[in-house]
N, CA, C, O and CB atoms as a CASP TS submission, in Angstrom:
PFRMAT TS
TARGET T0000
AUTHOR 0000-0000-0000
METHOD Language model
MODEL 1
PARENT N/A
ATOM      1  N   UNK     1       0.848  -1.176   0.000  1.00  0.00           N
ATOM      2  CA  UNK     1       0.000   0.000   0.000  1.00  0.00           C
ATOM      3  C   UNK     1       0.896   1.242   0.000  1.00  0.00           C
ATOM      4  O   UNK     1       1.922   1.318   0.676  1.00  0.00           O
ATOM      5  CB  UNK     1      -0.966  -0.004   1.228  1.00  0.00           C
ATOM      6  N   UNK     2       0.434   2.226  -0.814  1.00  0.00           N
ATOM      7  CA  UNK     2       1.445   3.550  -1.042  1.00  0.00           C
ATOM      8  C   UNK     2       0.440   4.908  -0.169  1.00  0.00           C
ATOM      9  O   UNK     2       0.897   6.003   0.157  1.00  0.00           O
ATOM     10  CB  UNK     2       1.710   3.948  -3.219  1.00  0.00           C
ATOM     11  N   UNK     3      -0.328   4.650  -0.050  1.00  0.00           N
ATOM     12  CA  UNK     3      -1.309   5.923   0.041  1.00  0.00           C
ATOM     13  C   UNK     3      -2.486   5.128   1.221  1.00  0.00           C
ATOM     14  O   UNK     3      -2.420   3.905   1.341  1.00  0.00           O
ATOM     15  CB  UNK     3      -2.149   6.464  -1.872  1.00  0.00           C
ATOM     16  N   UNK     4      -3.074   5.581   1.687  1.00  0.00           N
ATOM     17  CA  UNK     4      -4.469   5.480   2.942  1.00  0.00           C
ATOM     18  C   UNK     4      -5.994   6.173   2.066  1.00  0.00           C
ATOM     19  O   UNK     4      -6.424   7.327   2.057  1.00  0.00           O
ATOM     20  CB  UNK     4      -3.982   6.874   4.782  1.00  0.00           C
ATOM     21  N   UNK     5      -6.370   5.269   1.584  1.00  0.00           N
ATOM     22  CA  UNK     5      -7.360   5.651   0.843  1.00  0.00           C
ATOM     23  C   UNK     5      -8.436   6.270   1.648  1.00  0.00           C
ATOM     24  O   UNK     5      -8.474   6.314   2.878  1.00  0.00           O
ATOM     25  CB  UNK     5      -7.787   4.605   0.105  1.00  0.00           C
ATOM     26  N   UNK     6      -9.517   6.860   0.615  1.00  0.00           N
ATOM     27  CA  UNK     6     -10.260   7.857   2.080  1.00  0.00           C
ATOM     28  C   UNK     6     -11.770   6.836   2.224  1.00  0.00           C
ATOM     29  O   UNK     6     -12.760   7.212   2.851  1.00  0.00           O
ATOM     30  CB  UNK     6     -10.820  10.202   1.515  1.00  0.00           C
ATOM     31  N   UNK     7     -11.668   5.550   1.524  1.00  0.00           N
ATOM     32  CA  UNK     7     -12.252   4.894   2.024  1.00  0.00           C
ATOM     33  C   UNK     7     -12.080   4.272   3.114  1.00  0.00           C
ATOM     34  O   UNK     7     -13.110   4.028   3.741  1.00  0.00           O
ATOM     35  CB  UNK     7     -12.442   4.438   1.442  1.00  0.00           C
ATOM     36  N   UNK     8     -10.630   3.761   3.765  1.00  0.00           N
ATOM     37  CA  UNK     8      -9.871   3.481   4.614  1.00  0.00           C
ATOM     38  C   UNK     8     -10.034   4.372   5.724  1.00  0.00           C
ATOM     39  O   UNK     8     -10.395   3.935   6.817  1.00  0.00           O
ATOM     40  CB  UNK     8      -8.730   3.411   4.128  1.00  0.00           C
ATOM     41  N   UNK     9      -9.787   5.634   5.526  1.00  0.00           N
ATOM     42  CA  UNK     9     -10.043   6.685   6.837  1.00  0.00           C
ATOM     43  C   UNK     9     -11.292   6.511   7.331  1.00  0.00           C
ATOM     44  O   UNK     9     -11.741   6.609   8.473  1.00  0.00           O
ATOM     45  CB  UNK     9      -9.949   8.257   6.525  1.00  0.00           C
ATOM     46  N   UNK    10     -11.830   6.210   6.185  1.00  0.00           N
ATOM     47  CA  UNK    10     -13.437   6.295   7.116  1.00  0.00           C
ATOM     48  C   UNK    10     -13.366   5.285   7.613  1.00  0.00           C
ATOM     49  O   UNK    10     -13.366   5.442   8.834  1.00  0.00           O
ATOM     50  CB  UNK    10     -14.961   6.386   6.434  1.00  0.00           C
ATOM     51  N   UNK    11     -13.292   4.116   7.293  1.00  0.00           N
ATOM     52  CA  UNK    11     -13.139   3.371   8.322  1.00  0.00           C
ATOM     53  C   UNK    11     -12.666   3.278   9.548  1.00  0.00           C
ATOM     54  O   UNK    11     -13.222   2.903  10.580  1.00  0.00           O
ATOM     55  CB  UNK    11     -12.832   2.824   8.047  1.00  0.00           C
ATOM     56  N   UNK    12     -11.273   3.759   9.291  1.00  0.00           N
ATOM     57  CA  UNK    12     -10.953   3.485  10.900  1.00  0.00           C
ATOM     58  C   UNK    12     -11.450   5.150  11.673  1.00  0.00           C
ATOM     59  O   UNK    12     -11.240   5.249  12.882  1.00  0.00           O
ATOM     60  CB  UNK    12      -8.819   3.040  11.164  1.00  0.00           C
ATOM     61  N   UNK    13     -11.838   5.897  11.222  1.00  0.00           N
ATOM     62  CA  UNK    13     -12.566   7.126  11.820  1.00  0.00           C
ATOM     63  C   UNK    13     -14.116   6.341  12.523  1.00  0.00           C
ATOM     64  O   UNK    13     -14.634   6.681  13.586  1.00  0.00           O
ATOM     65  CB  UNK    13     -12.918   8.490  10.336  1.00  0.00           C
ATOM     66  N   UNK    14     -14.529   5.439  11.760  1.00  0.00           N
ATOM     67  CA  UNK    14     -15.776   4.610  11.975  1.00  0.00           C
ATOM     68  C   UNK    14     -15.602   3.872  13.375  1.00  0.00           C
ATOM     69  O   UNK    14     -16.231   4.281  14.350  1.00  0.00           O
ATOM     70  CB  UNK    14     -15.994   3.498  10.719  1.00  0.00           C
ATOM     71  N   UNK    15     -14.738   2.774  13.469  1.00  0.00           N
ATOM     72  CA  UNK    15     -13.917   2.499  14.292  1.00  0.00           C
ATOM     73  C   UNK    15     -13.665   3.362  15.832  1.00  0.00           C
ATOM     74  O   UNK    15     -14.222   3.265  16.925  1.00  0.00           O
ATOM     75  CB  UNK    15     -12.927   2.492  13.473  1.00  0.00           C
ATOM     76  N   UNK    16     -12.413   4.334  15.251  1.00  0.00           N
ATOM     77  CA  UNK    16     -12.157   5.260  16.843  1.00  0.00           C
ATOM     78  C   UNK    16     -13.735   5.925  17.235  1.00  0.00           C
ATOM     79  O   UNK    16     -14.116   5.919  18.405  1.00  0.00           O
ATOM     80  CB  UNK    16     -10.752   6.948  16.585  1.00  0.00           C
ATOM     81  N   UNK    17     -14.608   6.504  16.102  1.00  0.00           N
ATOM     82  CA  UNK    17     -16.152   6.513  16.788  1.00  0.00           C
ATOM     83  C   UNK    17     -16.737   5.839  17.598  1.00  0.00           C
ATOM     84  O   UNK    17     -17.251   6.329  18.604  1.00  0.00           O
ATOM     85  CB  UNK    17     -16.986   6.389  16.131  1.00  0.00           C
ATOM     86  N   UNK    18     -16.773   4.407  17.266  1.00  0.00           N
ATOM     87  CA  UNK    18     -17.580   3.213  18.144  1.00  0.00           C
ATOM     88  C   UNK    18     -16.701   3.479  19.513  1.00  0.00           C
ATOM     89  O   UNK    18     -17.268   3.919  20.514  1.00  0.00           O
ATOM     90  CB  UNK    18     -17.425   1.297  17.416  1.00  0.00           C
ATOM     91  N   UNK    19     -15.219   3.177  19.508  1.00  0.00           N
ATOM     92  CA  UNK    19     -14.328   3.849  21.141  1.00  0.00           C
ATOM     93  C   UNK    19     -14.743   4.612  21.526  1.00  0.00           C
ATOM     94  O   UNK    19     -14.497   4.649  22.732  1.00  0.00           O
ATOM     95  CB  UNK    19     -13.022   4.412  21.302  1.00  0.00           C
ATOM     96  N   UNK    20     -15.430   5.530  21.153  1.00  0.00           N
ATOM     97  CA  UNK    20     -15.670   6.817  22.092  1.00  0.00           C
ATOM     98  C   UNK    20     -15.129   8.056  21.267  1.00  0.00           C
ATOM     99  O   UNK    20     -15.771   9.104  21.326  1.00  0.00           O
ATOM    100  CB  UNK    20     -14.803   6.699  23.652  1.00  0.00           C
ATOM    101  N   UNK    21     -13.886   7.980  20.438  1.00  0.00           N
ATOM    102  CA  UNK    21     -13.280   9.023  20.289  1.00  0.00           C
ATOM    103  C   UNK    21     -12.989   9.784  19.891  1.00  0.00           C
ATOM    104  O   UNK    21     -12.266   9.389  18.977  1.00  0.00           O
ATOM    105  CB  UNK    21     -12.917   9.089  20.326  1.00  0.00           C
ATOM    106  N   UNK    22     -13.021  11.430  19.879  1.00  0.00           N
ATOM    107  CA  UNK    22     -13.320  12.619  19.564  1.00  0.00           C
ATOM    108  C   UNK    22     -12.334  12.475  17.944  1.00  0.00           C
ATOM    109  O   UNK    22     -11.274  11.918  17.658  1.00  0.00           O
ATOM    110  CB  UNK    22     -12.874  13.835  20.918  1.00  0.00           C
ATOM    111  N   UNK    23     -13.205  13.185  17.270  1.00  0.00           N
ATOM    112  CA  UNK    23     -12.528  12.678  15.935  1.00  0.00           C
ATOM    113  C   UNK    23     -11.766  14.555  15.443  1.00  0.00           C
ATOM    114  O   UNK    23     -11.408  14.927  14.326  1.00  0.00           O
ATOM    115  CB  UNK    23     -14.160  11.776  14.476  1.00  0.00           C
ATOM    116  N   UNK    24     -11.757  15.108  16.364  1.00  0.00           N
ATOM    117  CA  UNK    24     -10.139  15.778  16.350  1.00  0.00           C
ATOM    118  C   UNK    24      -9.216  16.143  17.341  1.00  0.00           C
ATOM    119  O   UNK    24      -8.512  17.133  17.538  1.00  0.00           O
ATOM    120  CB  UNK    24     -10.108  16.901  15.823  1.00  0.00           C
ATOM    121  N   UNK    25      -9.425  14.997  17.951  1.00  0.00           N
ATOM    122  CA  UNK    25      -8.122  14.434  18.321  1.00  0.00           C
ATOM    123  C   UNK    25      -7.401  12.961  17.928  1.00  0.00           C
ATOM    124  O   UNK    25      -6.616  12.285  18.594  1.00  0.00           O
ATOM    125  CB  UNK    25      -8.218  14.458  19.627  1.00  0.00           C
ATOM    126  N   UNK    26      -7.861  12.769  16.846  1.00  0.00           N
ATOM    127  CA  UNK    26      -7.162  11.723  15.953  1.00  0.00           C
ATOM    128  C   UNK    26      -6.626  12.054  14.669  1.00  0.00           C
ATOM    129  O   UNK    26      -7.489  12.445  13.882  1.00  0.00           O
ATOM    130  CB  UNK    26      -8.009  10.706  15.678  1.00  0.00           C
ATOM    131  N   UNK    27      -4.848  11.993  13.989  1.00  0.00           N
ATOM    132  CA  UNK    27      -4.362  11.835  13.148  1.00  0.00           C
ATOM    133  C   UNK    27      -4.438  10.843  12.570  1.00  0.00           C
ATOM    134  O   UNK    27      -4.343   9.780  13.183  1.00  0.00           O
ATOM    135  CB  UNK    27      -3.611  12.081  13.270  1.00  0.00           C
ATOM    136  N   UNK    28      -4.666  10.888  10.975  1.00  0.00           N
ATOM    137  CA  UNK    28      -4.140   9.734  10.349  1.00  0.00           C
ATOM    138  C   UNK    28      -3.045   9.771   8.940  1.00  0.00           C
ATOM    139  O   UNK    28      -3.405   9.807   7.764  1.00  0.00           O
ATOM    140  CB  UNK    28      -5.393   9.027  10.007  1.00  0.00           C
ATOM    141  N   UNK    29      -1.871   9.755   9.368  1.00  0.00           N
ATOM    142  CA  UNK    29      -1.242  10.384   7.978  1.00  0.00           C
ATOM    143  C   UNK    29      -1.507   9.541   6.701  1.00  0.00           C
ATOM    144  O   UNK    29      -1.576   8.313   6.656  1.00  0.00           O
ATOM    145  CB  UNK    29       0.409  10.515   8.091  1.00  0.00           C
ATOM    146  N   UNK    30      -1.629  10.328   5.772  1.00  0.00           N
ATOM    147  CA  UNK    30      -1.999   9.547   4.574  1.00  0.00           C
ATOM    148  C   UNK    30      -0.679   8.359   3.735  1.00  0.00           C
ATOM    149  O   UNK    30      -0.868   7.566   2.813  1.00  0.00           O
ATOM    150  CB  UNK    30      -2.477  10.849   3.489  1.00  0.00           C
ATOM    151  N   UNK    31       0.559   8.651   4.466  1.00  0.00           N
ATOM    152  CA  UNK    31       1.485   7.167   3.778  1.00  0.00           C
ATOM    153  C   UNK    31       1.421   6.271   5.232  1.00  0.00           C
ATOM    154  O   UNK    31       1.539   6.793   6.340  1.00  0.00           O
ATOM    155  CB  UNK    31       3.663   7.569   3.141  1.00  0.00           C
ATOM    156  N   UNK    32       1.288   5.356   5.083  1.00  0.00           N
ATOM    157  CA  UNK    32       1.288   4.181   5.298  1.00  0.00           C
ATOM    158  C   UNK    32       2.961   4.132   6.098  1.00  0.00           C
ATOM    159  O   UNK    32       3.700   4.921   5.509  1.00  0.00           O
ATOM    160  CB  UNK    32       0.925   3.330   3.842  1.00  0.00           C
ATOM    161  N   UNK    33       3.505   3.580   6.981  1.00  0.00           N
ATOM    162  CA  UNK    33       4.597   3.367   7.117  1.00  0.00           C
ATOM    163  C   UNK    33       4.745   1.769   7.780  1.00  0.00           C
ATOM    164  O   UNK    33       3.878   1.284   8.506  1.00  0.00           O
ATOM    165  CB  UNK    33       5.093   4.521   7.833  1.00  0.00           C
ATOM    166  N   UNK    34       6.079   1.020   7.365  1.00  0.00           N
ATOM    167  CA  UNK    34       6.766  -0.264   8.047  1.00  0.00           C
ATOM    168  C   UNK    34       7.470   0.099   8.856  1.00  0.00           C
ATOM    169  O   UNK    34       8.411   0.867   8.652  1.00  0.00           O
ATOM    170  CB  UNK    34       7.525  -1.147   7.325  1.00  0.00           C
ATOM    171  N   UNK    35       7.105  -0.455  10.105  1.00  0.00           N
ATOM    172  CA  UNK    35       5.411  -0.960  10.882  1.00  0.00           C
ATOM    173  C   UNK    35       4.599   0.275  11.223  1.00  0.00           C
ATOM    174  O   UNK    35       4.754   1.473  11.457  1.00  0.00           O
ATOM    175  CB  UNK    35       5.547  -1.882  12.597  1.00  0.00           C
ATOM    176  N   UNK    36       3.609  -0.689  11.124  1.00  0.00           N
ATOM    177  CA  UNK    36       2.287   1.079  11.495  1.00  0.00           C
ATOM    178  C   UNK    36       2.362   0.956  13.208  1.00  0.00           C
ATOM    179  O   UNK    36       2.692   0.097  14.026  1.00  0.00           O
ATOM    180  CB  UNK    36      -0.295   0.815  10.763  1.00  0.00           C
ATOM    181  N   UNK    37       1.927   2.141  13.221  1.00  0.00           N
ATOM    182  CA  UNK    37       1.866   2.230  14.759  1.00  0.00           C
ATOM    183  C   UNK    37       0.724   3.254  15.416  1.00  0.00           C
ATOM    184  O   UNK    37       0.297   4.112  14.644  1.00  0.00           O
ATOM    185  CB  UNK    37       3.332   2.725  15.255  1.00  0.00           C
ATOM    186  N   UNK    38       0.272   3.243  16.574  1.00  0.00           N
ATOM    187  CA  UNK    38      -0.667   4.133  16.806  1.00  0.00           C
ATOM    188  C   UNK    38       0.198   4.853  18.421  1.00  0.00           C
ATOM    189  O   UNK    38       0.774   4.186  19.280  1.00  0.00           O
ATOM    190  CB  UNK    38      -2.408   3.248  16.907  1.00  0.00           C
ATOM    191  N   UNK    39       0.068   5.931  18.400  1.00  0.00           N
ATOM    192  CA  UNK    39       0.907   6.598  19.884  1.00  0.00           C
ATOM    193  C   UNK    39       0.364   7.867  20.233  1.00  0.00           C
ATOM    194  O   UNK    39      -0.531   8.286  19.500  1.00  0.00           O
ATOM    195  CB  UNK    39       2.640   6.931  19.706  1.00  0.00           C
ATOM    196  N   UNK    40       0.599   8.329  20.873  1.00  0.00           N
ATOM    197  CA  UNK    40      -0.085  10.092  21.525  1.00  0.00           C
ATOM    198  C   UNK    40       1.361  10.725  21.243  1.00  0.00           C
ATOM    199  O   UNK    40       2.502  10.325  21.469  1.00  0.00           O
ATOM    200  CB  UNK    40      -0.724  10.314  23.785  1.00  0.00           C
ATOM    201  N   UNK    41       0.846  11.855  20.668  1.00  0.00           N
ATOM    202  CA  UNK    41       1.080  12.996  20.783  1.00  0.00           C
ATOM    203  C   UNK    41       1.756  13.747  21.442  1.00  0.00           C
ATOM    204  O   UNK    41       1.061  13.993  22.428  1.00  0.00           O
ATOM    205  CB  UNK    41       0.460  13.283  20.839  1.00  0.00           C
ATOM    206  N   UNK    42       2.651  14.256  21.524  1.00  0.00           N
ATOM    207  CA  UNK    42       2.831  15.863  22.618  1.00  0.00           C
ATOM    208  C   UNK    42       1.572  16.321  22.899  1.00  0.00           C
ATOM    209  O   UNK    42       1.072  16.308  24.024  1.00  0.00           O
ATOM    210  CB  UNK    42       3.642  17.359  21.860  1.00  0.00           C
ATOM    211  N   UNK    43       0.962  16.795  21.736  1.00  0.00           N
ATOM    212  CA  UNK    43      -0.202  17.442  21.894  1.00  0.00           C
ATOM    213  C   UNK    43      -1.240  16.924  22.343  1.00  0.00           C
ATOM    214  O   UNK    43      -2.263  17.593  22.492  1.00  0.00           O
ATOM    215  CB  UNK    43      -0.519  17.880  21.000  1.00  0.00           C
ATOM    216  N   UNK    44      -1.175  15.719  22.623  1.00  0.00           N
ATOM    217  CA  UNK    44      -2.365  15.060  23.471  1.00  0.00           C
ATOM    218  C   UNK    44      -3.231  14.095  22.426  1.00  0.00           C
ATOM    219  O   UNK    44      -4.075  13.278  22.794  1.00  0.00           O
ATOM    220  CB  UNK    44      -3.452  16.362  24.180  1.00  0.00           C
ATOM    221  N   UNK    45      -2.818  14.376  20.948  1.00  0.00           N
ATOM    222  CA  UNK    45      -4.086  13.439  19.753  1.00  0.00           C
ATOM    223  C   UNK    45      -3.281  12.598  19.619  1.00  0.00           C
ATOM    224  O   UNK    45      -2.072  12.831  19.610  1.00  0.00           O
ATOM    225  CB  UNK    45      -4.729  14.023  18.086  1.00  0.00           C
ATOM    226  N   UNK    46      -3.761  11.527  19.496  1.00  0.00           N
ATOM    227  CA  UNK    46      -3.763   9.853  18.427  1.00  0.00           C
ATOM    228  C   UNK    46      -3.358  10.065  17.351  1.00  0.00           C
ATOM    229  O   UNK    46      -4.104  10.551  16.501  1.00  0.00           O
ATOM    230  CB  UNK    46      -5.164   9.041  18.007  1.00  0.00           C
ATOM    231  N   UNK    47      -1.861   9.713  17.047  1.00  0.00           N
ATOM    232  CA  UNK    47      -1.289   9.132  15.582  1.00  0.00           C
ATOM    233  C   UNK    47      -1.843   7.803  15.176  1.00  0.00           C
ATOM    234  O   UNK    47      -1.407   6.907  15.899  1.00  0.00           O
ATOM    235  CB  UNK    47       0.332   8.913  15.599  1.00  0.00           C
ATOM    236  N   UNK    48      -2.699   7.379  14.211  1.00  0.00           N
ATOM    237  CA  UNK    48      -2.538   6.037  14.011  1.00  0.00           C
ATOM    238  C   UNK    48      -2.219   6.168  12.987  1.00  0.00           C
ATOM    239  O   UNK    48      -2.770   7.067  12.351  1.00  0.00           O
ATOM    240  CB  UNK    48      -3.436   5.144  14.189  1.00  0.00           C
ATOM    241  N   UNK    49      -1.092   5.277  12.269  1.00  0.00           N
ATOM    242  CA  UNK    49      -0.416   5.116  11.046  1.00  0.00           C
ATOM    243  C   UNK    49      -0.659   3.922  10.429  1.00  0.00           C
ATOM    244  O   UNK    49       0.257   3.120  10.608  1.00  0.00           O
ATOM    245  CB  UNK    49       0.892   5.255  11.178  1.00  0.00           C
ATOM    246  N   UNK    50      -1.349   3.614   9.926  1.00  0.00           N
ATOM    247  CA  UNK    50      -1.798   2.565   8.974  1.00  0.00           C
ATOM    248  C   UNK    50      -0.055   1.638   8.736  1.00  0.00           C
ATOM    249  O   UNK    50       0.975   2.230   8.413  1.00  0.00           O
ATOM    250  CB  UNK    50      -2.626   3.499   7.254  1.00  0.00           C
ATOM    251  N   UNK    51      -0.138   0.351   8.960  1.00  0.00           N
ATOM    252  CA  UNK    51       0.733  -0.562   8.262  1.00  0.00           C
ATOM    253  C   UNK    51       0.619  -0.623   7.066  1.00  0.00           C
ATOM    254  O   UNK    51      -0.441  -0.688   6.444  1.00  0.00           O
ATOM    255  CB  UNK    51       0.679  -1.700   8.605  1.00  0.00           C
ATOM    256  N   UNK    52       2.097  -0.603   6.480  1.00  0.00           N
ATOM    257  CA  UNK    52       2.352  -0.720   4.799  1.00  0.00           C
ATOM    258  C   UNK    52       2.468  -2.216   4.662  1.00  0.00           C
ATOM    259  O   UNK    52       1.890  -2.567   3.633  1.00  0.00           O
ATOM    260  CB  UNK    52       3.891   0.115   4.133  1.00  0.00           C
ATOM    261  N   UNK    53       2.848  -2.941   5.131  1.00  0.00           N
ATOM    262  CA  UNK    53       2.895  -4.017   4.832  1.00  0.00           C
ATOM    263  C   UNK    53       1.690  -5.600   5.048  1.00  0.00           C
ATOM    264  O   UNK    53       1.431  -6.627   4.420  1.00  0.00           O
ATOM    265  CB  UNK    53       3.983  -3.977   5.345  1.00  0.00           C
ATOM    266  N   UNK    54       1.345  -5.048   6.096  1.00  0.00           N
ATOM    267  CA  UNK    54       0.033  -5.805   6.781  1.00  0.00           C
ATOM    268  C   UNK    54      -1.442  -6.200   6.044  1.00  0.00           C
ATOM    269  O   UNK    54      -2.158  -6.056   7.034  1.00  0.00           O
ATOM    270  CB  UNK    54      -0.399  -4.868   7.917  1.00  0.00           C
ATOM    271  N   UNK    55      -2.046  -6.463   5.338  1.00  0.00           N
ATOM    272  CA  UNK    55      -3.653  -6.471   4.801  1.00  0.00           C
ATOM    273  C   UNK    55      -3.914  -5.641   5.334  1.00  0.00           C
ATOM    274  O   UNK    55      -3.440  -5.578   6.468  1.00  0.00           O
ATOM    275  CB  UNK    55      -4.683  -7.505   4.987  1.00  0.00           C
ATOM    276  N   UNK    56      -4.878  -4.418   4.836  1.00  0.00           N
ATOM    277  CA  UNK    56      -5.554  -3.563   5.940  1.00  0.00           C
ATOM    278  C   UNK    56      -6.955  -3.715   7.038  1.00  0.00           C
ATOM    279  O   UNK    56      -7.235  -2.983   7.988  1.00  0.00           O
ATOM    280  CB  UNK    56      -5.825  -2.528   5.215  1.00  0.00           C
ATOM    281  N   UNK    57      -7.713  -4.967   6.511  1.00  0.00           N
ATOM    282  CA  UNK    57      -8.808  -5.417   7.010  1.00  0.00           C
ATOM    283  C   UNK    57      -8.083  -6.282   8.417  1.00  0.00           C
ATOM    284  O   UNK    57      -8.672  -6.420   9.489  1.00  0.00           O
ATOM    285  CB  UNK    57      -9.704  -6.312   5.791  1.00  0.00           C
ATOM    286  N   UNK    58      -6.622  -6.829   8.103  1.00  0.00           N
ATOM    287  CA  UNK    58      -6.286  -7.483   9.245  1.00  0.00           C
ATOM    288  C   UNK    58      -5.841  -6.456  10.373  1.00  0.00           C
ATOM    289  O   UNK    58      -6.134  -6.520  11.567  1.00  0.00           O
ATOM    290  CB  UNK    58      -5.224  -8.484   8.913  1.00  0.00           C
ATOM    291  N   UNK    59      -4.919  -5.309   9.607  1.00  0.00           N
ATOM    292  CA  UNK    59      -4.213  -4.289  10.916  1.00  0.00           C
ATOM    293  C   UNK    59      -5.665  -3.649  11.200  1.00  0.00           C
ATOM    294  O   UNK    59      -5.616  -2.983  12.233  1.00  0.00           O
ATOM    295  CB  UNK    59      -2.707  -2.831  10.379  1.00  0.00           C
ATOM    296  N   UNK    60      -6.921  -3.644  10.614  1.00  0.00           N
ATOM    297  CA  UNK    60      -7.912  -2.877  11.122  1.00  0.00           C
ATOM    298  C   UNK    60      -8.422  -3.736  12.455  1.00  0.00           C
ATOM    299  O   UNK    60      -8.605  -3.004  13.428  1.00  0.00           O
ATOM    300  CB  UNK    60      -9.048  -2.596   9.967  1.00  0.00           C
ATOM    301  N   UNK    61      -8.658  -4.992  12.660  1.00  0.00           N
ATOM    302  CA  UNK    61      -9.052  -5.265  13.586  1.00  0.00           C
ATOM    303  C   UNK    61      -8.000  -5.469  14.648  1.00  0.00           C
ATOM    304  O   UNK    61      -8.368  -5.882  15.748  1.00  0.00           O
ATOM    305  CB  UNK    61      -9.786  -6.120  13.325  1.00  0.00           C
ATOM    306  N   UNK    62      -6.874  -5.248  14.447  1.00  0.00           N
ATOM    307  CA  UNK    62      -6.007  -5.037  16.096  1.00  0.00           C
ATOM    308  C   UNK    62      -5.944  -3.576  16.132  1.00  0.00           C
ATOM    309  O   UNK    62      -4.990  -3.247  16.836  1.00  0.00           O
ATOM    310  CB  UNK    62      -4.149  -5.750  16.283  1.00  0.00           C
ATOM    311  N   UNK    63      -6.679  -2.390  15.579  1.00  0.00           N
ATOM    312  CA  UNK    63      -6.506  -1.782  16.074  1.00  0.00           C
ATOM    313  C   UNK    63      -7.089  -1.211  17.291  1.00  0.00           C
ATOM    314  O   UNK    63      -6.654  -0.315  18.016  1.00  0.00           O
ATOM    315  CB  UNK    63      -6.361  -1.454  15.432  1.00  0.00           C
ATOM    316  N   UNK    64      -8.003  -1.808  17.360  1.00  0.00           N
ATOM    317  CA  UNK    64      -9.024  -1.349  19.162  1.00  0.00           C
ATOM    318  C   UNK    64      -7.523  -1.494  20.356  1.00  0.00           C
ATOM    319  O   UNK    64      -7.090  -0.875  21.328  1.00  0.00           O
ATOM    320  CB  UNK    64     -10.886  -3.298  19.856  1.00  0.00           C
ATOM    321  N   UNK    65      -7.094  -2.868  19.428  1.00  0.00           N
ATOM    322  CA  UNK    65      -5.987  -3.209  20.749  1.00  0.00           C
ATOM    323  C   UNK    65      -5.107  -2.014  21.120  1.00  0.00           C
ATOM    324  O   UNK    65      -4.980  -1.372  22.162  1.00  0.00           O
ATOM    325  CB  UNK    65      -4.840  -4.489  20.354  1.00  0.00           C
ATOM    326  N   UNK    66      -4.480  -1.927  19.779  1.00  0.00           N
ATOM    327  CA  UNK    66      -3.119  -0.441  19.786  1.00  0.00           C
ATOM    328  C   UNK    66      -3.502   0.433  19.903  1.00  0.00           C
ATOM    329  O   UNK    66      -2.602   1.273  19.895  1.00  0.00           O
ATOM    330  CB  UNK    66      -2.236   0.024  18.702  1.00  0.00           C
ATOM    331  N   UNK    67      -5.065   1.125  20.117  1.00  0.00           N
ATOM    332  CA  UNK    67      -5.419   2.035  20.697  1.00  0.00           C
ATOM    333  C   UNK    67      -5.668   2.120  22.299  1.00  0.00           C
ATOM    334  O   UNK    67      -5.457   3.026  23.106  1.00  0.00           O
ATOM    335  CB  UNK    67      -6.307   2.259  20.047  1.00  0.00           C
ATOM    336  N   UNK    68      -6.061   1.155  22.399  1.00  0.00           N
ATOM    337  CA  UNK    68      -6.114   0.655  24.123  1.00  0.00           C
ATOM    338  C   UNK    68      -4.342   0.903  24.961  1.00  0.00           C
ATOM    339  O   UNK    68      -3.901   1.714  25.777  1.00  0.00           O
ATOM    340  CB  UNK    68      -6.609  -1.569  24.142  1.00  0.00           C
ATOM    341  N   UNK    69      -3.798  -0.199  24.262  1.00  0.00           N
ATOM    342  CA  UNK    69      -2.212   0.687  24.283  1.00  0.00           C
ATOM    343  C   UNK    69      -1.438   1.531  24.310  1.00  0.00           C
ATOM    344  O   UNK    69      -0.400   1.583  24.970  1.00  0.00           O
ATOM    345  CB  UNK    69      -1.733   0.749  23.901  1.00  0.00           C
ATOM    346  N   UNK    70      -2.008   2.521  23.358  1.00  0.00           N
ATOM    347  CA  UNK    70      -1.362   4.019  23.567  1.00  0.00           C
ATOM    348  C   UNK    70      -1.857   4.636  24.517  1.00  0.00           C
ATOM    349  O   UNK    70      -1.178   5.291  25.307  1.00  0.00           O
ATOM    350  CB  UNK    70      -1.481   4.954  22.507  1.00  0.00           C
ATOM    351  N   UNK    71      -3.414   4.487  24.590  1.00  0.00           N
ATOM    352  CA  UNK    71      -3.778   5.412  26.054  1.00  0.00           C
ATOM    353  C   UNK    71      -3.429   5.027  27.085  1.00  0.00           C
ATOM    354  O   UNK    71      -3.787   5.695  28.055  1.00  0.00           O
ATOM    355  CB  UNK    71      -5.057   5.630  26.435  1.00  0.00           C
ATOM    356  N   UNK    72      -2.527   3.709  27.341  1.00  0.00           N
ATOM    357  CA  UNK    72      -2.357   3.070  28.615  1.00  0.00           C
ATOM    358  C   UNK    72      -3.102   2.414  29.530  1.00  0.00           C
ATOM    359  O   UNK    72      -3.007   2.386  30.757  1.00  0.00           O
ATOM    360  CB  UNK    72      -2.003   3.705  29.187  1.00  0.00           C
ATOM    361  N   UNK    73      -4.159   1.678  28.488  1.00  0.00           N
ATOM    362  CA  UNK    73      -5.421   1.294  29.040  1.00  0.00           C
ATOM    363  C   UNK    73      -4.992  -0.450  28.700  1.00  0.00           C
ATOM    364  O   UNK    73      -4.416  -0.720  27.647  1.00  0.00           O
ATOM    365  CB  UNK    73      -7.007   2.131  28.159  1.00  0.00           C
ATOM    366  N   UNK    74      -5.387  -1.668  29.824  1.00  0.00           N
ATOM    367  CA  UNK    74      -4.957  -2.801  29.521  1.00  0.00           C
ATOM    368  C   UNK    74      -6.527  -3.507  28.370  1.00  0.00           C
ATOM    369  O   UNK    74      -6.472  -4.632  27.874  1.00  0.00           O
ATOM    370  CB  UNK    74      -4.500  -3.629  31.184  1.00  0.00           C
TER
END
């Protein structure tokens, strides 16, 4: 994957919705990077970076997890 399609954003915007979470305080940069990762901010918002290498339907469903993770939530 080269790019985060904006069908993709919506999704996982769909996603951090069902969590609870305020949808500006979530980034999503549009390249893809190896390995994706999701982390906070200085500023206090959610990076989630889509995996380049991963299926995206598969990194979509661990992401509840790596969001649970970054906030420091088990």
């Amino acid at each position: 994957m080269q790019v985060v399609s904006f069908a993709q954003i919506s999704r996982i915007l769909e996603l951090t919705d069902s969590l609870g979470l305020n949808r500006e305080w979530v980034e999503i940069p549009l390249s893809p990077k190896r390995p994706g990762l999701v982390r906070r901010l200085g500023n206090g918002k959610l990076e989630i970076i889509v995996d380049a290498d991963q299926p995206f339907d598969e990194w979509l469903r661990s992401l509840p997890r790596q969001i649970q993770s970054a906030q420091g939530t088990p």
